[in-house]
N, C-alpha and C positions, 0 to 999 in steps of 0.2 A: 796815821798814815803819812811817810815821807813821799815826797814827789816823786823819788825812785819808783814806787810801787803803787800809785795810784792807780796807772795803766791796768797791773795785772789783775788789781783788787775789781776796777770797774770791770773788765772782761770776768772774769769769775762770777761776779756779782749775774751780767748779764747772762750770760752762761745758763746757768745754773735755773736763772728766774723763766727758761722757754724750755729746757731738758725734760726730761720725763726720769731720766736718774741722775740729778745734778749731786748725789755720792761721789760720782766718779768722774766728775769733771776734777781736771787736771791743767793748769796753766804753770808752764816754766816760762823763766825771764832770761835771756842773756844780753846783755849789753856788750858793744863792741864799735870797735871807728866807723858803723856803718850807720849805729845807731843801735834801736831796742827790737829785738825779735821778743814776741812773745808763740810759740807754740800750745795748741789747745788737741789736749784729746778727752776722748768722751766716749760715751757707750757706745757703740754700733749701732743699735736701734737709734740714735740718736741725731744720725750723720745726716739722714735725710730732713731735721728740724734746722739742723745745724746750714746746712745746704741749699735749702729750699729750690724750689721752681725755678731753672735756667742758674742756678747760683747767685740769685738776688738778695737772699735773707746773710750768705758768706761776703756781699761785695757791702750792706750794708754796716755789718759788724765789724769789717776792717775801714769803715769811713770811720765809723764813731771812736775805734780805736784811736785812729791818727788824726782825730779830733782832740780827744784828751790827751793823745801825745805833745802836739802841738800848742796845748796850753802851758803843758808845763815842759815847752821847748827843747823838746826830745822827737825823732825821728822813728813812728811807733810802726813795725810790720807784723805781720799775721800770719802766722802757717798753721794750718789744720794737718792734724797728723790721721793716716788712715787709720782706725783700730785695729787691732788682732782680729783675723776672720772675716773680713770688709772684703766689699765687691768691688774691689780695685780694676779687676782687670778684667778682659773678656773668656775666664778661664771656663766659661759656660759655653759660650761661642764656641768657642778652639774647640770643646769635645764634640758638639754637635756636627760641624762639620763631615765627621767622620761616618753621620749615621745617616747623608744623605744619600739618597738614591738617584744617581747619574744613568 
Protein backbone atom coordinates (compact mmCIF):
# COMPACT_ATOMS: atom_id res chain seq x y z
CA UNK A 1 0.00 0.00 0.00
CA UNK A 2 1.59 3.59 -1.16
CA UNK A 3 0.68 6.56 0.93
CA UNK A 4 -1.50 7.69 -2.05
CA UNK A 5 -4.01 5.12 -1.17
CA UNK A 6 -3.80 4.26 2.31
CA UNK A 7 -6.85 6.69 2.79
CA UNK A 8 -8.96 4.95 0.39
CA UNK A 9 -7.82 1.42 1.39
CA UNK A 10 -8.70 2.33 5.25
CA UNK A 11 -12.09 3.78 4.30
CA UNK A 12 -13.03 0.76 2.20
CA UNK A 13 -11.67 -1.43 4.81
CA UNK A 14 -13.98 0.48 7.39
CA UNK A 15 -16.81 0.57 5.05
CA UNK A 16 -17.21 -2.37 4.28
CA UNK A 17 -16.42 -3.95 8.15
CA UNK A 18 -20.22 -2.08 9.46
CA UNK A 19 -22.25 -2.58 5.78
CA UNK A 20 -24.66 -5.30 5.51
CA UNK A 21 -23.48 -5.48 1.45
CA UNK A 22 -19.85 -4.37 1.70
CA UNK A 23 -19.97 -6.03 -2.48
CA UNK A 24 -20.96 -2.82 -3.33
CA UNK A 25 -19.16 -0.52 -1.57
CA UNK A 26 -17.35 1.73 -3.86
CA UNK A 27 -14.63 4.37 -3.01
CA UNK A 28 -13.20 6.82 -5.87
CA UNK A 29 -10.01 8.84 -5.11
CA UNK A 30 -9.38 12.13 -6.84
CA UNK A 31 -6.60 14.24 -5.76
CA UNK A 32 -6.52 17.94 -6.69
CA UNK A 33 -4.92 21.71 -5.33
CA UNK A 34 -7.54 21.13 -2.79
CA UNK A 35 -6.31 18.08 -1.67
CA UNK A 36 -7.85 14.23 -1.68
CA UNK A 37 -11.59 13.83 -2.13
CA UNK A 38 -12.56 10.38 -1.52
CA UNK A 39 -16.31 9.74 -2.49
CA UNK A 40 -18.26 6.60 -1.07
CA UNK A 41 -21.18 4.88 -2.33
CA UNK A 42 -23.05 1.86 -1.12
CA UNK A 43 -26.32 0.06 -1.05
CA UNK A 44 -29.18 2.02 -0.23
CA UNK A 45 -30.29 -0.11 2.58
CA UNK A 46 -26.94 0.84 3.75
CA UNK A 47 -27.16 4.68 3.96
CA UNK A 48 -28.87 4.74 7.26
CA UNK A 49 -25.61 2.51 8.82
CA UNK A 50 -23.73 4.76 6.83
CA UNK A 51 -25.55 7.78 8.45
CA UNK A 52 -26.48 7.03 11.70
CA UNK A 53 -28.58 8.83 14.39
CA UNK A 54 -28.42 13.03 13.78
CA UNK A 55 -25.29 11.99 11.28
CA UNK A 56 -22.88 11.13 14.05
CA UNK A 57 -21.59 7.71 12.71
CA UNK A 58 -20.83 10.10 8.84
CA UNK A 59 -19.18 12.94 11.03
CA UNK A 60 -17.09 10.15 12.72
CA UNK A 61 -15.84 8.39 9.67
CA UNK A 62 -14.84 11.71 7.92
CA UNK A 63 -12.63 12.49 11.55
CA UNK A 64 -10.96 9.21 11.06
CA UNK A 65 -10.55 9.86 7.51
CA UNK A 66 -8.64 13.17 7.97
CA UNK A 67 -6.94 11.52 10.63
CA UNK A 68 -5.16 9.00 8.26
CA UNK A 69 -4.95 11.84 5.88
CA UNK A 70 -3.15 13.80 8.02
CA UNK A 71 -0.63 11.21 8.87
CA UNK A 72 0.45 10.95 5.69
CA UNK A 73 0.18 14.74 5.14
CA UNK A 74 -2.56 14.97 2.60
CA UNK A 75 -5.82 17.03 3.19
CA UNK A 76 -8.48 14.01 3.27
CA UNK A 77 -12.60 15.03 2.51
CA UNK A 78 -15.45 12.81 2.43
CA UNK A 79 -18.54 12.96 0.23
CA UNK A 80 -21.11 10.36 0.51
CA UNK A 81 -22.87 9.94 -2.57
CA UNK A 82 -26.82 9.27 -2.48
CA UNK A 83 -27.49 5.91 -4.21
CA UNK A 84 -29.99 5.19 -7.07
CA UNK A 85 -33.58 5.21 -5.55
CA UNK A 86 -32.41 7.04 -2.15
CA UNK A 87 -34.84 9.21 -0.16
CA UNK A 88 -33.00 12.27 -1.05
CA UNK A 89 -35.80 14.53 -1.10
CA UNK A 90 -39.18 15.13 0.22
CA UNK A 91 -40.76 13.56 -3.02
CA UNK A 92 -43.19 11.82 -0.41
CA UNK A 93 -44.20 14.96 1.19
CA UNK A 94 -44.75 16.96 -2.09
CA UNK A 95 -47.32 14.18 -3.07
CA UNK A 96 -49.20 14.19 0.15
CA UNK A 97 -49.75 17.55 0.25
CA UNK A 98 -52.17 17.15 -2.44
CA UNK A 99 -54.48 14.73 -0.57
CA UNK A 100 -55.02 16.90 2.29
CA UNK A 101 -58.37 18.00 3.21
CA UNK A 102 -58.63 21.97 3.76
Amino acid sequence: MTAKTVDQEFLEYLIKSIVTHPEEVKVDRKVDEMGVLLTLKVNKEDMGTIIGRGGDTAKAIRSLVRIVGLKNNARVNLKIEEPEGGTGGNSKRSADIGDLDL
